[in-house]
MARGUBA-494696 format. One record per residue: residue number from 1; residue in one letter; x, y, z of N, C-alpha, C, O, CB in turn. Coordinates in steps of 0.02 Angstrom, whole numbers, always signed. Glycine has a CB too. Layout:
BEGIN
ATOM  mimi  bagu      nX      nY      nZ     caX     caY     caZ      cX      cY      cZ      oX      oY      oZ     cbX     cbY     cbZ
ATOM   NUM     A       X       Y       Z       X       Y       Z       X       Y       Z       X       Y       Z       X       Y       Z
...
//
This chain:
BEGIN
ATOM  mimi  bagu      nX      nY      nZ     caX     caY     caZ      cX      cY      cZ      oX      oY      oZ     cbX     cbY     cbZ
ATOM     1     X   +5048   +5625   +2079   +5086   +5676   +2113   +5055   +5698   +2179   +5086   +5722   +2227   +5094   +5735   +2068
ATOM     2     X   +5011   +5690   +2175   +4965   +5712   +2251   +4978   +5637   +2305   +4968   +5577   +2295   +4852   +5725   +2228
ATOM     3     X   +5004   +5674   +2360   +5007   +5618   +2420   +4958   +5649   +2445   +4941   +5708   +2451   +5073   +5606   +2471
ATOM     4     X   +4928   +5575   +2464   +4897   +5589   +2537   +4899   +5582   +2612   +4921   +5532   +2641   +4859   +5572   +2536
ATOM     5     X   +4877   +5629   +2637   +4902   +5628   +2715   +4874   +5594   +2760   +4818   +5618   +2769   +4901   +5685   +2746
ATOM     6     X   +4886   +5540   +2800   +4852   +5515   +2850   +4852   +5499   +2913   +4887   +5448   +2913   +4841   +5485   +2838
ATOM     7     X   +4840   +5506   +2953   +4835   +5506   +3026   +4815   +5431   +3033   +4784   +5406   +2986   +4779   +5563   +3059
ATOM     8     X   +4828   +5398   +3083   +4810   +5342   +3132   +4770   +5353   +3191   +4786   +5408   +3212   +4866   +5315   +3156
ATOM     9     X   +4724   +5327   +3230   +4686   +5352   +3273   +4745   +5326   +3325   +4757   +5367   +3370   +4603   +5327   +3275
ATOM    10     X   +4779   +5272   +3327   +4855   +5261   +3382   +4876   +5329   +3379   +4863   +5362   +3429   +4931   +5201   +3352
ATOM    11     X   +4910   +5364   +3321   +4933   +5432   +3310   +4885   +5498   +3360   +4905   +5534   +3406   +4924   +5441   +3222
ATOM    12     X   +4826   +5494   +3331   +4800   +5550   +3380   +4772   +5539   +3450   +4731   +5577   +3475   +4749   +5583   +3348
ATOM    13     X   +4805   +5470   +3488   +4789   +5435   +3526   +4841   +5476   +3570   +4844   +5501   +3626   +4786   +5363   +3510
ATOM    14     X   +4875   +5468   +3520   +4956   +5470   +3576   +4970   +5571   +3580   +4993   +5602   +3628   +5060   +5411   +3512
ATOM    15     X   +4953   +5593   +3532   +4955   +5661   +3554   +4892   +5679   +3594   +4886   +5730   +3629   +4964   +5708   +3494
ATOM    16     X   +4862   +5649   +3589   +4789   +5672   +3649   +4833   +5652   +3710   +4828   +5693   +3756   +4694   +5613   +3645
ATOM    17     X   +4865   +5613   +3719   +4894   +5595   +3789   +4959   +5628   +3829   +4979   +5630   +3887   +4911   +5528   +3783
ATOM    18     X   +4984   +5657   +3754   +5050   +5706   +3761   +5013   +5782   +3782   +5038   +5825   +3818   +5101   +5712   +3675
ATOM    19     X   +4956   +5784   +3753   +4919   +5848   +3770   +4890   +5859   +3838   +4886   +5910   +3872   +4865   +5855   +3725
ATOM    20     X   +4870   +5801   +3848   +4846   +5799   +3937   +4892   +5804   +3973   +4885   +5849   +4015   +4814   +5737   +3968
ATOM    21     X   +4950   +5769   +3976   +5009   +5776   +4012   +5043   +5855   +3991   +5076   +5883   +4035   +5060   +5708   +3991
ATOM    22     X   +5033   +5884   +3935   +5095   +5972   +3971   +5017   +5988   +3984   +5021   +6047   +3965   +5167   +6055   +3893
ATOM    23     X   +4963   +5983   +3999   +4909   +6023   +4023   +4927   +6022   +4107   +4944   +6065   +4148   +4830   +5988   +4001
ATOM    24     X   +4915   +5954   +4108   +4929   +5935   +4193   +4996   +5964   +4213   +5005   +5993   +4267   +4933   +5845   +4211
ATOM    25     X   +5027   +5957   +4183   +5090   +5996   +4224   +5083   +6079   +4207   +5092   +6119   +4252   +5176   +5964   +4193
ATOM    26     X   +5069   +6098   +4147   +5064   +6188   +4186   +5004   +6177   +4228   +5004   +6224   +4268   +5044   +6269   +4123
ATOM    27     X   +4956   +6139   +4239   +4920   +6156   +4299   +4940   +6183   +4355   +4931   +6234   +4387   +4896   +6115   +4318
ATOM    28     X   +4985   +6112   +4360   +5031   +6111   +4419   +5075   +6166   +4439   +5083   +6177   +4499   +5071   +6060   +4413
ATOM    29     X   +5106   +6204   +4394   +5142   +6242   +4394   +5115   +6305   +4399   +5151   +6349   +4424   +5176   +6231   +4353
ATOM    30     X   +5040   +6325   +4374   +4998   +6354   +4385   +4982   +6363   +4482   +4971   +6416   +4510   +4951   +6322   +4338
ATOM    31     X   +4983   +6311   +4508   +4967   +6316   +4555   +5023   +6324   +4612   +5011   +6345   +4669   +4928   +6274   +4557
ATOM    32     X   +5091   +6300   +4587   +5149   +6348   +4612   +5149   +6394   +4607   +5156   +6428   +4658   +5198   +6348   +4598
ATOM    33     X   +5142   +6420   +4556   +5160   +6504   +4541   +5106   +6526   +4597   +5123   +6566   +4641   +5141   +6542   +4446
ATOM    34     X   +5030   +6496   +4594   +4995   +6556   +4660   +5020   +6542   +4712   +5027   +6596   +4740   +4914   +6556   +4681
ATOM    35     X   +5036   +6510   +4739   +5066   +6487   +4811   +5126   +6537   +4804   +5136   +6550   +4863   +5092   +6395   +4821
ATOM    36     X   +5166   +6569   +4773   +5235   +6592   +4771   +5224   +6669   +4776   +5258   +6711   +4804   +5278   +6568   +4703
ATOM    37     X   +5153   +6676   +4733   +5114   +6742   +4722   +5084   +6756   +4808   +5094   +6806   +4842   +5040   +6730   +4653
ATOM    38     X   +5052   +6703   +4824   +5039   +6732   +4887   +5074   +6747   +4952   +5065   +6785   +5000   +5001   +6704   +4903
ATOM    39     X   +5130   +6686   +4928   +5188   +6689   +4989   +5232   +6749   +4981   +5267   +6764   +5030   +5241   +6622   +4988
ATOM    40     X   +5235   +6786   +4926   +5276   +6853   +4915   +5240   +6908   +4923   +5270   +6961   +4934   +5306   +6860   +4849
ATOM    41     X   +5156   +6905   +4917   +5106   +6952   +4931   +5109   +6965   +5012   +5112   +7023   +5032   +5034   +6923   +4905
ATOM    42     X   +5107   +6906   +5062   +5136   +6911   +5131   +5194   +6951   +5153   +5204   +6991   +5200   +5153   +6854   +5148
ATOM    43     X   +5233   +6925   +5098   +5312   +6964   +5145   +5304   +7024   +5146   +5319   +7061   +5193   +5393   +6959   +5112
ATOM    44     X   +5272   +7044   +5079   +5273   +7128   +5052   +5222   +7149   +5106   +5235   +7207   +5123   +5242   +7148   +4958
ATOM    45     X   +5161   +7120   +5142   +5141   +7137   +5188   +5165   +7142   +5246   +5150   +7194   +5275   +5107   +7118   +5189
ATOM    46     X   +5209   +7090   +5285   +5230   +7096   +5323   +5287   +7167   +5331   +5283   +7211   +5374   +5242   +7037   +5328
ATOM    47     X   +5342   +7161   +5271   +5381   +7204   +5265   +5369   +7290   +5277   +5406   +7332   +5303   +5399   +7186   +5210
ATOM    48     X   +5292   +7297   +5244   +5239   +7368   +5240   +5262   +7392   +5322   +5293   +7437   +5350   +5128   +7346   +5226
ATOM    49     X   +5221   +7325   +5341   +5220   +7338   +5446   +5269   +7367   +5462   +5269   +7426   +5481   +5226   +7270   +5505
ATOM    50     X   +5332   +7320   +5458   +5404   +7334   +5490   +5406   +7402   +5465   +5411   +7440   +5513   +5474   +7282   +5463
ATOM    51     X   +5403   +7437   +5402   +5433   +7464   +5387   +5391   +7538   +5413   +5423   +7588   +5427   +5452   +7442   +5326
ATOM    52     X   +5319   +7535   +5417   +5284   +7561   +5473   +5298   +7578   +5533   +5298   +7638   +5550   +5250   +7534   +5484
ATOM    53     X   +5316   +7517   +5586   +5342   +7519   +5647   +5406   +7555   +5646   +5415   +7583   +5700   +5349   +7455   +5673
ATOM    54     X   +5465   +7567   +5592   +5505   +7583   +5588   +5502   +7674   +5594   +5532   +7710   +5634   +5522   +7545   +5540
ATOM    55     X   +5468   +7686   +5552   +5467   +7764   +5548   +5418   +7776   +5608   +5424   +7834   +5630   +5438   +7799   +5469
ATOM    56     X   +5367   +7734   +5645   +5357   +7775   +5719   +5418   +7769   +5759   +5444   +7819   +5784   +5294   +7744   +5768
ATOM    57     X   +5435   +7725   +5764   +5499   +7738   +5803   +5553   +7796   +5788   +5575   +7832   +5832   +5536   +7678   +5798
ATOM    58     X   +5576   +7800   +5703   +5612   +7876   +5698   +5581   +7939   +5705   +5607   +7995   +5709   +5638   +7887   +5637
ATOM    59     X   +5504   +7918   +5707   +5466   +7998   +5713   +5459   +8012   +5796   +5448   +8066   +5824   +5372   +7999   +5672
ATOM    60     X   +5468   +7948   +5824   +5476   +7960   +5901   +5526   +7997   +5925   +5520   +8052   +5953   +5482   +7904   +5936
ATOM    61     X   +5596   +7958   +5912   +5657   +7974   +5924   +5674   +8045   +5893   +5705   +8087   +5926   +5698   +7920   +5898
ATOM    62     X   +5655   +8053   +5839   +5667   +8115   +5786   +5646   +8176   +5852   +5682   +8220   +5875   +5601   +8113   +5697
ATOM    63     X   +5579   +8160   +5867   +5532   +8221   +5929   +5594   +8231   +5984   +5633   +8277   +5994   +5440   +8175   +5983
ATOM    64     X   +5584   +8176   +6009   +5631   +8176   +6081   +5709   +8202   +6062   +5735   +8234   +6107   +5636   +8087   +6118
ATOM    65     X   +5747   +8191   +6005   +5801   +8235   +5978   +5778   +8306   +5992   +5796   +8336   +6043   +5815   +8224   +5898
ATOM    66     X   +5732   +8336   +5938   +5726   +8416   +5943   +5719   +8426   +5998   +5757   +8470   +6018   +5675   +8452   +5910
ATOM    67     X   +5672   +8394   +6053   +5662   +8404   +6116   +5719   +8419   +6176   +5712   +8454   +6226   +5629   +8353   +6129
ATOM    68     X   +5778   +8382   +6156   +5820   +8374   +6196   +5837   +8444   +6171   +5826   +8492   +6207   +5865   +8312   +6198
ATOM    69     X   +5862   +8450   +6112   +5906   +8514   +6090   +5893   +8577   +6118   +5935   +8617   +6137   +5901   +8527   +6021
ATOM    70     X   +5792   +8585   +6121   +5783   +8643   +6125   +5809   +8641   +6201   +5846   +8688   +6217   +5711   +8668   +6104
ATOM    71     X   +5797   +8595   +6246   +5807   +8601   +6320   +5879   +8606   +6316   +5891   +8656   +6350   +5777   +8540   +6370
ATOM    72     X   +5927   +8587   +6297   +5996   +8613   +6285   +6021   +8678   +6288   +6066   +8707   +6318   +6012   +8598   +6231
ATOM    73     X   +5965   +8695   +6235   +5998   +8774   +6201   +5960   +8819   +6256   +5985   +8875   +6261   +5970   +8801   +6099
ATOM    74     X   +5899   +8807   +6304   +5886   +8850   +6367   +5914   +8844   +6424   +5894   +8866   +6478   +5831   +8849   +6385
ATOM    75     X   +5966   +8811   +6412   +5999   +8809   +6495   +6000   +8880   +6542   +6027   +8932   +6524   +6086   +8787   +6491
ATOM    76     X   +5967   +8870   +6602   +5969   +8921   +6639   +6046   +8942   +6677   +6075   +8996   +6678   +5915   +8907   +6685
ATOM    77     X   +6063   +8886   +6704   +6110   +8867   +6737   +6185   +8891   +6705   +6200   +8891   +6645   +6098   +8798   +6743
ATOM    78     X   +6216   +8904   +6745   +6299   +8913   +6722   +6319   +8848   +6707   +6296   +8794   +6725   +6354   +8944   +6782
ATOM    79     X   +6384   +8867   +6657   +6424   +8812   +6638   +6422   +8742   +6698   +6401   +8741   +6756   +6500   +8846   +6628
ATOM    80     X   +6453   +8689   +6656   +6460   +8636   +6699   +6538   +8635   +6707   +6578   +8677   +6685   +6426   +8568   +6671
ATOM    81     X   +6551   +8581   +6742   +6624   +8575   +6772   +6691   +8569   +6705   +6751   +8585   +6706   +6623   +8494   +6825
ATOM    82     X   +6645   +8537   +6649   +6689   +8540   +6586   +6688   +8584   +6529   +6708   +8574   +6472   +6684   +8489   +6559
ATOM    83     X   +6657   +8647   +6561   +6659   +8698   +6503   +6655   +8767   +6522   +6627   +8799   +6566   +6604   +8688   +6456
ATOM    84     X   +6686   +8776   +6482   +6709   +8850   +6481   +6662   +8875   +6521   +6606   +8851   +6530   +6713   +8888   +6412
ATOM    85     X   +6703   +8965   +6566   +6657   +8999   +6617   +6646   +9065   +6561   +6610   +9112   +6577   +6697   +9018   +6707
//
């Protein structure tokens, strides 16, 4: 009633070789993924910048807005030609 189990050294020949091969390929894939990791680590850097450069520019524009307003709202001068006397 007892079988016995046996392996072939062809047998563990051939999964040693199936084993090297998915090794080598997640390597590989290993080494996509960092390339993809670093190429998305860039953008997010680059993007930081832009998005940097972006708000000096609205904190510029934002100044020179209030700026204009307040010089608006001190007009010394009488009306202009299109508004009310």
């Amino acid at each position: 009633m007892t079988k016995e189990m046996t392996i072939s050294i062809t047998e563990l020949k051939a999964e040693k070789a199936k084993l090297e091969g998915d090794r080598a390929t997640l390597g590989e894939r290993v080494v996509a993924l960092n390339a993809e990791r670093d190429k998305s680590q860039q953008q997010l850097i680059m993007i930081a910048g832009a998005i940097q450069a972006i708000n000096s520019l609205i904190e510029k524009h934002d100044s020179d807005i209030v700026e204009l307003g307040s010089d608006l709202s001190d007009e010394k001068h009488g009306p202009g030609p299109d508004e009310d006397k």
